[in-house]
C-alpha positions in Angstrom: 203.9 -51.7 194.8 202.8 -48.5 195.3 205.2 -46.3 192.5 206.3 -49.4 190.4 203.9 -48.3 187.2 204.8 -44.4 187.5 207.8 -42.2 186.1 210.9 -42.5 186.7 210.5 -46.2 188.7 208.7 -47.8 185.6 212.1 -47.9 183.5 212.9 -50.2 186.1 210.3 -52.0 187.6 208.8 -52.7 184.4 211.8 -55.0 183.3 211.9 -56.8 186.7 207.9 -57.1 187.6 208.6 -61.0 189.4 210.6 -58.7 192.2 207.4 -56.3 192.4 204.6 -58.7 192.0 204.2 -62.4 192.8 203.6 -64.5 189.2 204.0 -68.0 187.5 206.3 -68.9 185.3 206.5 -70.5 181.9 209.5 -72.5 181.0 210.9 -71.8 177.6 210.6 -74.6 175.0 213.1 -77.6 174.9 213.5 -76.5 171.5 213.9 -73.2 170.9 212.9 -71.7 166.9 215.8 -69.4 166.0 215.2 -66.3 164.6 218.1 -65.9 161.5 219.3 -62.1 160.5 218.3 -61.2 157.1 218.8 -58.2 155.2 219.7 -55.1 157.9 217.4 -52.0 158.6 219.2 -49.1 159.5 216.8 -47.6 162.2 218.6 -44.3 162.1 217.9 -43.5 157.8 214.5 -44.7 158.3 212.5 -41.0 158.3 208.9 -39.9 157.9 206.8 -37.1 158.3 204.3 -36.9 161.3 202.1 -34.2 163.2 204.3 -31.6 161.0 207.4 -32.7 161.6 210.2 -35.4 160.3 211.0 -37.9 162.0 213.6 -40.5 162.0 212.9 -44.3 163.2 215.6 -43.9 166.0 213.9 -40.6 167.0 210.9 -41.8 167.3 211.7 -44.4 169.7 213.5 -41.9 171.3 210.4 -40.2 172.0 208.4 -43.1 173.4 210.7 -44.4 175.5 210.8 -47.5 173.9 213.2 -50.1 175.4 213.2 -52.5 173.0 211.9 -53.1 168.8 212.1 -55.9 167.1 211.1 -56.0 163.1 210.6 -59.1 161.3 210.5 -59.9 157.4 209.9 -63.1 156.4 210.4 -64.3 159.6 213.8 -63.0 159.9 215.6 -60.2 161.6 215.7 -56.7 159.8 216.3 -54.3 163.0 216.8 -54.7 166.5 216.5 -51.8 169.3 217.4 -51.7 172.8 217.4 -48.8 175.6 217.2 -48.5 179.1 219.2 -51.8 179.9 217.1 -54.0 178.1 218.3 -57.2 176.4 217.5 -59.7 174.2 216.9 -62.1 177.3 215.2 -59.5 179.4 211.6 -60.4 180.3 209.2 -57.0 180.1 205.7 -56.6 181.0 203.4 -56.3 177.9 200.2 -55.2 179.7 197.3 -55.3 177.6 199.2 -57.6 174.9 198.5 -60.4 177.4 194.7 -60.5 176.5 195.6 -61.0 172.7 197.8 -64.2 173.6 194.6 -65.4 175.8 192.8 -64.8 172.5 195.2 -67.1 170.6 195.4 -69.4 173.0 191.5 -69.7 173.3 191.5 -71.1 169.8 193.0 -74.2 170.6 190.5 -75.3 173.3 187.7 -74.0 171.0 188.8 -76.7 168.2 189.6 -78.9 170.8 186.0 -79.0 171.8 186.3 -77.7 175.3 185.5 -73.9 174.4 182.1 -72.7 172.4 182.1 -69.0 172.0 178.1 -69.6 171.6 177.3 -70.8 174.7 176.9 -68.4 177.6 179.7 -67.5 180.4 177.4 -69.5 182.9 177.5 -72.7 180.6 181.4 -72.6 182.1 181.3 -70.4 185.3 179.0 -69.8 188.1 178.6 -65.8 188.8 176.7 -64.0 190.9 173.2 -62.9 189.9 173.7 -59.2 189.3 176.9 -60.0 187.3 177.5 -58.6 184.1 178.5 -62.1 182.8 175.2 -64.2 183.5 173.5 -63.9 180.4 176.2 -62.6 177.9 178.1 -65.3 175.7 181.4 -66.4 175.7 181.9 -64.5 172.0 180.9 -61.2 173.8 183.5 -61.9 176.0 186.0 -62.6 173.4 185.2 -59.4 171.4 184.6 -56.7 174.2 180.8 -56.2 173.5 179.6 -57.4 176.8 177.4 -54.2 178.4 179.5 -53.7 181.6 179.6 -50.9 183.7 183.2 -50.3 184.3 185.4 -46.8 183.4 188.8 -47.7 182.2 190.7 -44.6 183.8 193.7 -45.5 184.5 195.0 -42.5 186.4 191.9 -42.1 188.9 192.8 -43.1 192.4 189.9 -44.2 193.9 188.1 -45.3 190.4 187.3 -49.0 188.8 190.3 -49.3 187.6 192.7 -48.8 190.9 190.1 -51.0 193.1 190.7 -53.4 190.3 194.2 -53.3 191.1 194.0 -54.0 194.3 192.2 -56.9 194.1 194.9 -58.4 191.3 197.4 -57.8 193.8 199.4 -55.0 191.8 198.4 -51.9 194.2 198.9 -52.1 198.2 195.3 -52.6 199.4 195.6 -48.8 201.3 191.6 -47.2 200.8 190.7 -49.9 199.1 189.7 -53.7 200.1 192.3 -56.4 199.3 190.4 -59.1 200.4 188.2 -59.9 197.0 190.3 -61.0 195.3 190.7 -61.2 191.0 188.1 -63.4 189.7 185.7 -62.7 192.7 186.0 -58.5 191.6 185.4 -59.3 187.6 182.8 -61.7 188.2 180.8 -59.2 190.1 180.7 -56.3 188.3 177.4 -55.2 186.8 175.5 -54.3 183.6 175.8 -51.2 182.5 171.7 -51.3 181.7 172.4 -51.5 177.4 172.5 -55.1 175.3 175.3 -57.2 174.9 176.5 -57.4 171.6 176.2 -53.9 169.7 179.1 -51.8 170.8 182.8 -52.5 171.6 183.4 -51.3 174.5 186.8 -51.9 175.9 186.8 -53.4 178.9 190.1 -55.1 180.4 187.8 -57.5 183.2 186.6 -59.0 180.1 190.0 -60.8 179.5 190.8 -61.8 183.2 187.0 -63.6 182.6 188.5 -65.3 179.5 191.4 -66.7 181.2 189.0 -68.3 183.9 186.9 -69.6 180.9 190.0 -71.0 179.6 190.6 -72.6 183.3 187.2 -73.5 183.7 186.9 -75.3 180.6 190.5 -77.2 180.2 190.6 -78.1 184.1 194.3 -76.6 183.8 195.9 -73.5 184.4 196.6 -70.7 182.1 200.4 -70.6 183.0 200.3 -74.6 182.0 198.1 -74.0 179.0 200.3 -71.6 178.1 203.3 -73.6 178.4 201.8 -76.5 176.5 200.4 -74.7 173.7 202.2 -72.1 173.0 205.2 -71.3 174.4 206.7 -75.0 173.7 205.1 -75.6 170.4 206.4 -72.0 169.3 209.6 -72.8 170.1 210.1 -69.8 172.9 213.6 -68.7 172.9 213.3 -67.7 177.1 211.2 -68.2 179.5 208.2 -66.3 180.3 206.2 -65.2 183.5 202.5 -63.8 184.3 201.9 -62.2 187.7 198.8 -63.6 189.6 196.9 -62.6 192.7 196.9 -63.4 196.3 195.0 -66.2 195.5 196.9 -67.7 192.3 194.4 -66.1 189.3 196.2 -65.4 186.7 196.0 -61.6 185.1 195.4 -62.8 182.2 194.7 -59.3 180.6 197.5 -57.8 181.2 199.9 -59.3 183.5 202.2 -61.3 181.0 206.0 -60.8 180.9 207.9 -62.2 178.2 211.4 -61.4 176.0 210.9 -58.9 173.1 212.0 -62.0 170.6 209.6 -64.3 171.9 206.9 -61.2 171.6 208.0 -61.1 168.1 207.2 -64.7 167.2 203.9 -64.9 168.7 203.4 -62.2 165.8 205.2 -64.4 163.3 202.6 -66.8 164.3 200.0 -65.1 163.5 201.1 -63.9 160.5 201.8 -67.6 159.3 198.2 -68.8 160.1 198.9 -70.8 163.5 202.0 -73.2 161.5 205.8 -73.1 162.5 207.3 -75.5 160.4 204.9 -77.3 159.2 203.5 -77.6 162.8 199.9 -76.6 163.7 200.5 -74.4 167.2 196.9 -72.4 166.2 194.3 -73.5 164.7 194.4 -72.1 161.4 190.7 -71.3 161.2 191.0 -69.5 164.8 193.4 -67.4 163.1 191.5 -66.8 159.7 188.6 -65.7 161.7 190.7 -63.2 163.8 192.1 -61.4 160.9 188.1 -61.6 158.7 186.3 -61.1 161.6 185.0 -59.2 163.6 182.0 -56.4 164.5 183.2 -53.5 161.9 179.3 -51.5 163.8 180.4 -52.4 167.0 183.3 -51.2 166.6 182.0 -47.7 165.2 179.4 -47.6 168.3 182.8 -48.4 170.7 185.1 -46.6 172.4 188.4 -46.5 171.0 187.9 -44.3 167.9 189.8 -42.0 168.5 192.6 -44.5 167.6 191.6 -46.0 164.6 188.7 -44.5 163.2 186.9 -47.6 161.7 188.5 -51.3 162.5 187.4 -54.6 164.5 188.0 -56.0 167.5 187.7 -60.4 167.1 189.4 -62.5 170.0 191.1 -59.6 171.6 192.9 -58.3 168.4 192.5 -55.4 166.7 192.3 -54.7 162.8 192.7 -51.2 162.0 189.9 -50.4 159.5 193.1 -48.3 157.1 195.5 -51.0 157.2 194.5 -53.5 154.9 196.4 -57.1 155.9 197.0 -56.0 159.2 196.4 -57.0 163.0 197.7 -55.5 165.9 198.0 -56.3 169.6 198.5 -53.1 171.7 199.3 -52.5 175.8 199.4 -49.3 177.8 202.8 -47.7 178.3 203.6 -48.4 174.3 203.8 -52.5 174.1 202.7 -53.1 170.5 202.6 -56.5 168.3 202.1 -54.9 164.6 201.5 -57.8 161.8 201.3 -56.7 158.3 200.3 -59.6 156.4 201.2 -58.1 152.9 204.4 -56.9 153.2 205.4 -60.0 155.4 206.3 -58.0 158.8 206.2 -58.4 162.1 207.1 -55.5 164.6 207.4 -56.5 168.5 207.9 -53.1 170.6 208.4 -53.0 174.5 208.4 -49.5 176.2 208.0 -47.8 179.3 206.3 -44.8 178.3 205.0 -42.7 181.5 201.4 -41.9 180.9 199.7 -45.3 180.4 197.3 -44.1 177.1 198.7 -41.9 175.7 197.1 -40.3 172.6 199.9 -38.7 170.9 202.8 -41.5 171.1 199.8 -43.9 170.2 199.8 -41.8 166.7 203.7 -41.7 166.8 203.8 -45.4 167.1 201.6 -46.2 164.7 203.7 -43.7 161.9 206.3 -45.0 162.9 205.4 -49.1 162.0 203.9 -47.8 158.7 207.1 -45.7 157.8 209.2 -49.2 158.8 207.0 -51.4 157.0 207.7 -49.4 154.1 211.4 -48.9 154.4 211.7 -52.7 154.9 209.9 -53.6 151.2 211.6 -50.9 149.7 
């Protein structure tokens, strides 16, 4: 537990997290939606020109040690990528990609009338006085404007961030208390002394609070919401998992593990409005509002601008403010979900790059869908 997220043990470890880390699983549906071959993408003559250089696709991937892509037109298969040992059945941690599928999945107990984003965190939860959460509203939550004081630094050892992981039961306690426990450690952090509301500040605590929303207000689990409304109705080709803590919370922001194909057709859902043959898995409004919605200020006041210089953040999905028609989900270590509504794609990636943000690949990546997205309709 200590090495399992650095380089060279991630290329393992992050392909076999149930060995590391102790998680639920979801079952795969009883009736799996197949995913036919359509017309083929040859990775390797797909080329484009980044930071001063061309690339190819296969290059590229090369370069951010992707282990797995996945590209989807019109719900079928154009390319297909795999490295490292990975496999079509191979469950992979998708990190931050898990608070996006909380964000789908909230949208069925919100029209189900168990869920009101305008209703405050307390309406649901009981936290402590000082908390962060008492007086912000579930929609805050949802779209990372909550004033919080907590640094996302992933590489500082004795930060917010590695006591986080401590109490989620991904680090070995060591320095640092393992006693707190998940939801006891999110639910206590503080303002940061601004208003909820104005700026998107990214925040991954804010996710792990959703999932206990989601708990709070169903009276279930996520891993058997999960199984219930999505991965069944989806028709899930494997099996999934999601690690949780010493104390059976779910990580809920970044602790899910699934097969690059079923990645790829939570992305499909999306991009079809919530409907898999003719069956409503997402509410289609839910969906409408993730792709319309969505602070475009907040997002200018936030702290992610540096990768796309205007967008929106709604539900736990981002819309890049240049990329008209498209949603995105996005993890650390180069997971990706990119959904281009026009040209009818969908691109699942799964990687194990070895600095968790990583500017420069970010940009890479990001080329690299737009070049393929363009290859595809050509």
């Amino acid at each position: 537990m200590a090495n399992w997220r650095t380089e060279p043990h991630s290329r393992w470890a992050f392909q076999h997290v149930e060995q590391l880390v102790k998680c639920a699983t979801i079952a795969e549906s009883a009736s799996p939606q197949p995913l036919h071959r359509g017309n083929p993408l040859a990775l390797a003559d797909v080329a484009f020109e980044h930071a001063g250089r061309q690339w190819t696709a296969v290059e590229a991937l090369q370069q951010g040690a992707s282990d797995g892509l996945l590209v989807l037109h019109q719900g079928q298969i154009a390319a297909e990528y795999y490295d490292n040992g990975h496999t079509e059945a191979t469950r992979h941690i998708v990190f931050s990609v898990s608070k996006s599928i909380t964000g789908a999945l909230a949208g069925v107990l919100v029209k189900q009338g168990l869920l009101d984003p305008a209703l405050p965190v307390t309406h649901y939860l009981q936290v402590p006085e000082n908390s962060a959460y008492q007086d912000c509203t579930v929609r805050q939550v949802l779209d990372m404007t909550v004033d919080i004081r907590f640094v996302e630094d992933y590489l500082d050892p004795l930060g917010d961030v590695a006591r986080y992981r401590v109490a989620m039961n991904w680090n070995p306690a060591g320095l640092i208390s393992s006693e707190v426990g998940l939801l006891n450690f999110v639910a206590g952090l503080p303002r940061a002394g601004a208003e909820h509301g104005v700026a998107f500040h990214y925040v991954s605590p804010n996710a792990d609070l959703l999932g206990w929303l989601l708990e709070a207000a169903s009276g279930r689990t996520v891993p058997e919401l999960l199984k219930e409304y999505l991965w069944e109705p989806m028709g899930a080709e494997h099996s999934s998992s999601i690690t949780v803590d010493q104390y059976g919370a779910s990580r809920t922001a970044g602790g899910f593990c699934c097969s690059l194909r079923d990645m790829g057709r939570i992305g499909e859902l999306m991009r079809l409005g919530g409907i898999i043959n003719d069956q409503v898995v997402l509410p289609a409004d839910w969906v409408d509002d993730i792709f319309n919605q969505g602070d475009e200020q907040a997002w200018e006041k936030g702290d992610l601008t540096a990768l796309f210089a205007s967008g929106r953040y709604r539900s736990q999905w981002y819309a890049p403010g240049d990329d008209a028609g498209v949603l995105c989900a996005i993890g650390i270590h180069g997971q990706w979900i990119w959904i281009d509504t026009r040209r009818q794609i969908v691109i699942a990636k799964q990687s194990c790059q070895p600095i968790p943000a990583d500017d420069e690949l970010d940009q890479l990546n990001l080329a690299l869908f737009r070049a393929l997205c363009k290859s595809v309709c050509q």
